[in-house]
N, C-alpha and C positions, 0 to 999 in steps of 0.2 A: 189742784183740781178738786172742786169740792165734789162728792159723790150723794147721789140721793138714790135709792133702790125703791124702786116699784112696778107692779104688775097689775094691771086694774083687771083683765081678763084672770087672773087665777086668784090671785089673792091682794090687797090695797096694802102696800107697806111701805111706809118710807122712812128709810133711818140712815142719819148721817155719822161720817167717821173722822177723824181729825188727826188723830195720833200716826206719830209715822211707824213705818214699819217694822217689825220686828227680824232679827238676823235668821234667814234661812238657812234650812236644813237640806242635808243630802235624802234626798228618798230617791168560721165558721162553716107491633104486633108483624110479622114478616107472614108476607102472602104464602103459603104452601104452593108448589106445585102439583098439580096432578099426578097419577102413577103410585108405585108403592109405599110403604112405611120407609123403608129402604131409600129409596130416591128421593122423598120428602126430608127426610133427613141430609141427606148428600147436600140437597139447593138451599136447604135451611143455614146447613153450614158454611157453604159457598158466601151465600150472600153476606153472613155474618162477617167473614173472613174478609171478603171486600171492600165494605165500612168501616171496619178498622183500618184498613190499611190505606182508607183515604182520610182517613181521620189520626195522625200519628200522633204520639205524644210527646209536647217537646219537652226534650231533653235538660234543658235548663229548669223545668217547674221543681219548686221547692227546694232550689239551692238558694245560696246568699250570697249577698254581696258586697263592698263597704265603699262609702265616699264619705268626704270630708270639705266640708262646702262652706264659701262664706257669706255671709246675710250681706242681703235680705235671702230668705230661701225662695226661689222662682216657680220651683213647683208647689202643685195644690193638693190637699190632702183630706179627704172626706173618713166618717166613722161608718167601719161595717155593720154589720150586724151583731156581730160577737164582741162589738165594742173597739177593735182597734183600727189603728189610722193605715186608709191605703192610697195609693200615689191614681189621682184623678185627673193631673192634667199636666202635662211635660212639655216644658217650654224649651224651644228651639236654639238651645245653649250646648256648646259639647261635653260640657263639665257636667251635662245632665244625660250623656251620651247612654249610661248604662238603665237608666228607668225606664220601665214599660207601667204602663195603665195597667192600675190592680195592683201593683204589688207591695207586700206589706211591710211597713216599720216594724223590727222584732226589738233593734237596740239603738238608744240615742245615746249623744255624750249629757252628763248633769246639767244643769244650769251653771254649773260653777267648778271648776276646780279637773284633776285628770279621770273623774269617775265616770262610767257608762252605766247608764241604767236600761234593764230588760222596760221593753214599752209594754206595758202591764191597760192601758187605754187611751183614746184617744184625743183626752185630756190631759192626759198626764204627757204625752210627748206635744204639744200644742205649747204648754206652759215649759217644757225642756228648752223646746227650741226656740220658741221668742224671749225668752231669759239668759239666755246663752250667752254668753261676752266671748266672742273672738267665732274660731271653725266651729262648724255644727258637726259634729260623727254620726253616721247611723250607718246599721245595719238592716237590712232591707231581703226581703224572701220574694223570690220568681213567681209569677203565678199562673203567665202565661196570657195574662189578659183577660183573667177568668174573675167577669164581675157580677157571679152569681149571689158575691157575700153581702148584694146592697139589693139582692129581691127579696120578695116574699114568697111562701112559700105557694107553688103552681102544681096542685096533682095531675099525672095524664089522664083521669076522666074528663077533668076542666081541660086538658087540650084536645082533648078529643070531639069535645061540645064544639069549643070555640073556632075547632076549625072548620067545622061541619056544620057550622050556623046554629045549632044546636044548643039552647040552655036548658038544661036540668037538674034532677040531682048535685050532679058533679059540681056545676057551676054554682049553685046557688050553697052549698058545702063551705065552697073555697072561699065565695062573696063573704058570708057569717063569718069563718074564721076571720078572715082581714080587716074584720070590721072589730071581732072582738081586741084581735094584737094592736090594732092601732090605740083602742080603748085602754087597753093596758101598759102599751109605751106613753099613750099621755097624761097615766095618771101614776109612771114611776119617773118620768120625766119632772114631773110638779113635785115631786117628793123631792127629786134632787134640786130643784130649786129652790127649795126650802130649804133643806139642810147645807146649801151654800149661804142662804143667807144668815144665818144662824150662823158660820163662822166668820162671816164678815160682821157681824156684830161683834164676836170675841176676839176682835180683829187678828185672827187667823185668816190673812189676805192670801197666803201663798196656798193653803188645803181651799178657799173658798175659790181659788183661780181656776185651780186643776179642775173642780166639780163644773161650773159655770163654763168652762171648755166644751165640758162633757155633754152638757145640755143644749149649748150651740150647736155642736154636732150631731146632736138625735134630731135636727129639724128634717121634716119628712120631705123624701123628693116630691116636685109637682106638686107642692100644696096650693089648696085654693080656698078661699072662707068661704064664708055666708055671706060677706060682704065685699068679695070678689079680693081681698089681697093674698098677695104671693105668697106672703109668709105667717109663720104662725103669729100670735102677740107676744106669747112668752120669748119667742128670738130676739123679737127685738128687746126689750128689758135684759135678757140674758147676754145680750150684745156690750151692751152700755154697761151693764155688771161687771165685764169681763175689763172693761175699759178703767171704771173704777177699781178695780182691782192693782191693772198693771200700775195705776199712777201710784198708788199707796206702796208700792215697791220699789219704787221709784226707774221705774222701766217704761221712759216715756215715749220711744220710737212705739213700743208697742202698743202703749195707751193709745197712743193717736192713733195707729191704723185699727182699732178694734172700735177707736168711739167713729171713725168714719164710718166702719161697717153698719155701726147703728143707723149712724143719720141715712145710710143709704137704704136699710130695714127699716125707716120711716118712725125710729122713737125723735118724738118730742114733747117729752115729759120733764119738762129738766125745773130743779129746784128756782 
């Protein structure tokens, strides 16, 4: 598969690679009532006491658990916020009996051999698990369904606005921040595209894999351009990258399902 890398939206680069692979390595206000200070207290605590106790905490959050599964893997796995991969869509298999939405990959088996490695990103276990020959291992953390770690941040003055029709301050606060994090993720996003391509030039295909994982995965939810498409530009380039990758490793099941993802992120740029 001949591979050609390029991003006309961030940077025009095209360069090709030919040589085959080199041998891989192991490597986030309560109403008072009326009457005294005394009895204000009493219904303060009441009521506290009643929301917890309809709100319990279950018991399983942040234990673990282990399966040992064979490919293709059926479930889907998005990048949090803190950078690692959690279980986003659980498909109706009983081997899959144990995974709930949300919960995190902490340990995968290597791509090769009896090693487990700590899921350090969600790039690096993307590339464990489609490299994998034979079961995939992991270890995976509860979380209850708590998919807080793929918001941004919402202070209660902003809910307090927006639930009371009300924009101010608070709202127009949170608007700038999210506007600046997004600015910041897409300009450490482009750095890591950069510096995957840079090792796919020194044909270091297995470090430029894991990064270009990683970049996939920082695609922002609900995105929408200026010219109305779904996805970023850099996804799709970063798609095809990931595609050219797996072929130089000689990992073609995965090549192919990663250059579909492209053609379905609408790259056609091809050499």
């Amino acid at each position: 598969m001949a591979c050609t890398i390029t991003m006309s939206s961030v940077t025009a680069v095209r360069a090709q690679a030919t040589a085959s692979a080199p041998a891989r390595k192991s490597f986030n206000g309560v109403a008072i009532a009326k009457g005294s200070f005394k009895n204000q207290r009493l219904v303060v605590s009441r009521r506290v006491a009643t929301q917890a106790a309809a709100a319990p905490v279950d018991p399983k959050v942040d234990t673990t658990y282990e399966v040992e599964l064979t490919k293709p893997i059926k479930a889907k796995f998005a990048r949090g916020n803190d950078g690692g991969a959690y279980v986003v869509q659980v498909p109706n298999d009983p081997l899959y009996a144990d995974f709930e939405i949300a919960d995190k990959i902490v340990e995968i088996s290597a791509s090769f051999g009896p090693d487990v490695w700590k899921a350090e990103n969600y790039g690096q276990v993307m590339y464990a698990m489609k490299t994998r020959s034979g079961g995939v291992y992991m270890k995976l953390m509860k979380r209850g369904g708590d998919m807080s770690i793929f918001e941004m941040e919402v202070k209660d003055q902003f809910k307090s606005e927006r639930n009371g029709g009300n924009y101010g301050a608070g709202t127009k606060e949170v608007q700038a921040k999210n506007y600046q994090t997004k600015k910041e993720l897409e300009k450490e996003r482009t750095a890591m595209f950069n510096e995957a391509m840079a090792m796919f030039k020194d044909k270091k295909y297995d470090q430029s894999l894991v990064i270009f994982e990683n970049v996939v995965g920082l695609e922002p939810a609900k995105y929408m351009g200026d010219n109305f498409s779904a996805v970023t530009d850099i996804l799709k380039v970063a798609q095809y990258n990931v595609a050219c990758c797996y072929s130089k490793i000689n990992e073609m099941d995965a090549g192919l399902e990663a250059l579909e993802a492209s053609l379905l992120a609408g790259f056609d740029d091809y050499p």
